[in-house]
C-alpha positions as CSV (number, residue, x, y, z in Angstrom):
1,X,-14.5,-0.7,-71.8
2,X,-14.0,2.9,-73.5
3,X,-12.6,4.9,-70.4
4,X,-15.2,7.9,-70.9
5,X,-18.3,5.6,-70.8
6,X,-16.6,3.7,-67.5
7,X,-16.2,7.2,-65.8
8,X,-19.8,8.0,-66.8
9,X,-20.7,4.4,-65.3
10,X,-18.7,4.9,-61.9
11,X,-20.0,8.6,-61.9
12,X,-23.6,7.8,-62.2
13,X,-23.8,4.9,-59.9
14,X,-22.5,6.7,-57.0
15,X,-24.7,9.6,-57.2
16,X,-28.0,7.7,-57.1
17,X,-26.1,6.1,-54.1
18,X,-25.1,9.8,-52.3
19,X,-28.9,11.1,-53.6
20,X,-31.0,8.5,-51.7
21,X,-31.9,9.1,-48.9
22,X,-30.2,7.0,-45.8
23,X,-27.9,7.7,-43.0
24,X,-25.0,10.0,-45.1
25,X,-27.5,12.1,-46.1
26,X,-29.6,12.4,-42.8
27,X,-26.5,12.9,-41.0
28,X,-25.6,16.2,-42.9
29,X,-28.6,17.5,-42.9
30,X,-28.9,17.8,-39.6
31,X,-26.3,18.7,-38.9
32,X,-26.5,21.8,-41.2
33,X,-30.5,22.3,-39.8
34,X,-29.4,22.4,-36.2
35,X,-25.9,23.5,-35.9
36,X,-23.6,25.8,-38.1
37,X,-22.9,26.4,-41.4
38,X,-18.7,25.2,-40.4
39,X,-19.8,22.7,-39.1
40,X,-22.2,21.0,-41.5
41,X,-19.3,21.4,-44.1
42,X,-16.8,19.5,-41.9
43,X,-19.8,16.6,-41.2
44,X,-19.9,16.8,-45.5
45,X,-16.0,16.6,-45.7
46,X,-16.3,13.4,-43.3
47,X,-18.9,12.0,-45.3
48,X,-16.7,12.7,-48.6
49,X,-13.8,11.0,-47.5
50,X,-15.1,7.9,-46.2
51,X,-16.5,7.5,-49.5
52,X,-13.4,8.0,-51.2
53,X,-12.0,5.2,-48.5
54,X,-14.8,3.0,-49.7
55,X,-14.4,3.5,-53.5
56,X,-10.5,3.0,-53.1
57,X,-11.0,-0.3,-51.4
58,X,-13.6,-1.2,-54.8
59,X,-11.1,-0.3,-56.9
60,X,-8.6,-2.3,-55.2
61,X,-10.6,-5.1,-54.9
62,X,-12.7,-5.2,-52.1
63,X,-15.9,-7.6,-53.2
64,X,-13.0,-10.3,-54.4
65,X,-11.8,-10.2,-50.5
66,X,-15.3,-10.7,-48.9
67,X,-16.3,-13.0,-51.1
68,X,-13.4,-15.4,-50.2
69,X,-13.6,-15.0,-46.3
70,X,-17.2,-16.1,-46.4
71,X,-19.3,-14.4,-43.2
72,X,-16.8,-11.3,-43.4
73,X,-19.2,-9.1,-44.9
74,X,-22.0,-9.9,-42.6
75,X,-19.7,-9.4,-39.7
76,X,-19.0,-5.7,-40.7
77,X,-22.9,-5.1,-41.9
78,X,-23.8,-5.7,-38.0
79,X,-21.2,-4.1,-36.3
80,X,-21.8,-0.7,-38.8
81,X,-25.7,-1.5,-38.2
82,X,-24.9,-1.0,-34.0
83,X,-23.1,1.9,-34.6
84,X,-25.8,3.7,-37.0
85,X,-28.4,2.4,-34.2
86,X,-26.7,4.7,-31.6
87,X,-26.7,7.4,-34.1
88,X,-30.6,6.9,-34.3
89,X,-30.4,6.8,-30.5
90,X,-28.7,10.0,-30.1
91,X,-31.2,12.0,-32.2
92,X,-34.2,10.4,-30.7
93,X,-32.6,11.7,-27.4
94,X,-31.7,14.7,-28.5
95,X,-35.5,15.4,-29.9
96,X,-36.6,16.5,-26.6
97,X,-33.9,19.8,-26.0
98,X,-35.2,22.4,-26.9
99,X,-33.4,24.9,-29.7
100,X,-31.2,27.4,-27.9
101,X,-29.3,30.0,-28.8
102,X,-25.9,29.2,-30.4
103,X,-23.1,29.4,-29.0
104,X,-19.5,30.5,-30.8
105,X,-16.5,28.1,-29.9
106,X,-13.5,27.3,-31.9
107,X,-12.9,26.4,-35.1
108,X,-11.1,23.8,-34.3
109,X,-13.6,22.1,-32.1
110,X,-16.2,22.2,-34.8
111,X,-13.9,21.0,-37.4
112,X,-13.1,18.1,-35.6
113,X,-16.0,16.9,-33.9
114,X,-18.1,17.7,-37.3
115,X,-15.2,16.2,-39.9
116,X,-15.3,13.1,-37.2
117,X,-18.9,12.8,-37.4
118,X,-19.7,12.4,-40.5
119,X,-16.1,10.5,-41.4
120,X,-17.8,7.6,-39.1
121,X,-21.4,7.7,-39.7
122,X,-20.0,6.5,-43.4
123,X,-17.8,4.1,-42.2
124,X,-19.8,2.5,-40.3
125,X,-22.7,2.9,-42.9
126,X,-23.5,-0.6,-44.3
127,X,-25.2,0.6,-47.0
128,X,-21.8,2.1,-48.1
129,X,-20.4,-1.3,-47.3
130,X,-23.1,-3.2,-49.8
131,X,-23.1,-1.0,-52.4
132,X,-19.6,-0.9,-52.3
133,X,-18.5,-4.3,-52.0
134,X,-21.3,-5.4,-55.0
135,X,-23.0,-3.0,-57.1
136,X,-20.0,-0.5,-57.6
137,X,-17.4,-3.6,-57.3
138,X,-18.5,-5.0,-60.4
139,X,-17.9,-2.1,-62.4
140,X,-13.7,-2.9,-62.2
141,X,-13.5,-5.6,-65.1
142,X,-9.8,-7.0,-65.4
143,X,-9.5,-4.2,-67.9
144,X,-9.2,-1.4,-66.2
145,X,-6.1,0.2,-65.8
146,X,-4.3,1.5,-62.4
147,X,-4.7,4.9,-63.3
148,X,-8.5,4.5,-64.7
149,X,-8.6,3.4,-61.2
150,X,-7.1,6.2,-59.7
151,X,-9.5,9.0,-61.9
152,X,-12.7,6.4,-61.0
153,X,-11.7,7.9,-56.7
154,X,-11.4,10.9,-57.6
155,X,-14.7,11.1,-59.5
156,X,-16.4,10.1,-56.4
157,X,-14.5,11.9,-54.3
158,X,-15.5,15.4,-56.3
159,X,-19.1,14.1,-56.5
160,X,-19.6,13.6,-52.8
161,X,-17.6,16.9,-51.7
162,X,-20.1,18.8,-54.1
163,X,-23.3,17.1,-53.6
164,X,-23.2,16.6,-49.7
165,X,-21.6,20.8,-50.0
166,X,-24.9,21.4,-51.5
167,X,-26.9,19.7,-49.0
168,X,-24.8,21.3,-46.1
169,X,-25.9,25.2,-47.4
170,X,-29.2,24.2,-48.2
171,X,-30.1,22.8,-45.0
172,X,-28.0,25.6,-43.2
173,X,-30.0,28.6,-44.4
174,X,-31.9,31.1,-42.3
175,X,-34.9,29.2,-43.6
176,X,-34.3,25.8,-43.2
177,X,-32.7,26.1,-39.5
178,X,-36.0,28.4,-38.4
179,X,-38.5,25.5,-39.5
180,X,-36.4,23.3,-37.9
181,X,-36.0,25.1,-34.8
182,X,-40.1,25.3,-34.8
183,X,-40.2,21.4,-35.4
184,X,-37.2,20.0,-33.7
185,X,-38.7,17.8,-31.8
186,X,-40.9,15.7,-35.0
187,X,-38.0,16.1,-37.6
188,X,-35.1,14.7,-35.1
189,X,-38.0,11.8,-34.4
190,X,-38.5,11.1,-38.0
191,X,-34.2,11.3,-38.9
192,X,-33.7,9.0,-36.0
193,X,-36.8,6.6,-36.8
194,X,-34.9,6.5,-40.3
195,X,-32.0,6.0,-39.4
196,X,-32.8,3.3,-36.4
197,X,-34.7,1.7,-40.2
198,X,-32.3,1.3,-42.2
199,X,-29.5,-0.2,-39.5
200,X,-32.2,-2.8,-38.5
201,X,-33.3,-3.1,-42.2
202,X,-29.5,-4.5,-42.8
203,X,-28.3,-5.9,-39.3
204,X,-31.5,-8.4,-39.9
205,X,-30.8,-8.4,-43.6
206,X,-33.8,-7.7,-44.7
């Protein structure tokens, strides 16, 4: 396969992946919509990496190693489908505070506890898992090289840090955080609804 068209291929694939809407995106957004700028950014560097973790396992072989331990990749689907539904818990719950006035604390709190957020929400994402382990798997052809391999990561790697960047500023502005502040209480029931969706959509494998 001509290396520029494979590129293209893994480039393409994973952006209609990181553009639909699901759990990666929700979790940014809100992020952004309700919190800070910082630390919408570290729940988008999160995000980023555990889809760099996810294409690295692809390129390494991931769909060959569930497909030989039969039931493995169910396993994982469920346990990252509980996980995402007490995401979807946590904003339903949290639909009822009411916006207050935010308050400064450490960088380092909001780096971690955001860069954590989001590192988990795609880790434990099974849409990630899916589309990774099928879809994106079947893209490495016993052709490929090691280090078209390597360049095929750091594709997505670049495309998640800038798209889910993007999302982070957008939802982050003046704007976007005062319509949400007016309509907390619907938008955090429709993200969690979403989100509660999509991990029963794929725990029931639907």
């Amino acid at each position: 396969m001509n290396e520029f068209i494979f590129l293209l291929s893994i480039a393409g694939i994973y952006f209609v992946l990181a553009a639909s809407p699901g759990p990666n995106f929700l979790i940014v957004s809100v992020a952004a919509a309700d919190k800070s700028r910082l630390y919408a950014t570290c729940v988008a560097l999160g995000v980023s990496t555990a889809s760099v973790f996810w294409s690295s396992l692809a390129a390494m072989g991931l769909g060959l190693v569930l497909a030989e331990f039969q039931g493995s990749q169910r396993v994982l689907q469920v346990c990252g489908g509980m996980y995402l539904l007490y995401i979807a818990f946590k904003t339903l719950n949290n639909a009822n505070v009411p916006p207050v006035k935010k308050i400064e604390v450490s960088a380092e709190v909001n780096i971690f506890s955001g860069y954590l957020s989001g590192l988990l929400t795609n880790l434990g994402n099974p849409k990630s898992l899916i589309f990774f382990s099928s879809v994106f798997a079947t893209l490495y052809t016993p052709d490929i090289t090691a280090a078209l391999k390597i360049w095929s990561v750091v594709v997505v790697g670049m495309i998640a840090i800038a798209w889910y960047l993007v999302v982070a500023f957008v939802f982050s502005s003046k704007s976007v955080q005062g319509v949400y502040a007016r309509s907390k209480r619907w938008i955090n029931y429709i993200a969690g609804g979403l989100i509660g969706f999509f991990s029963l959509k794929l725990i029931l494998n639907l």
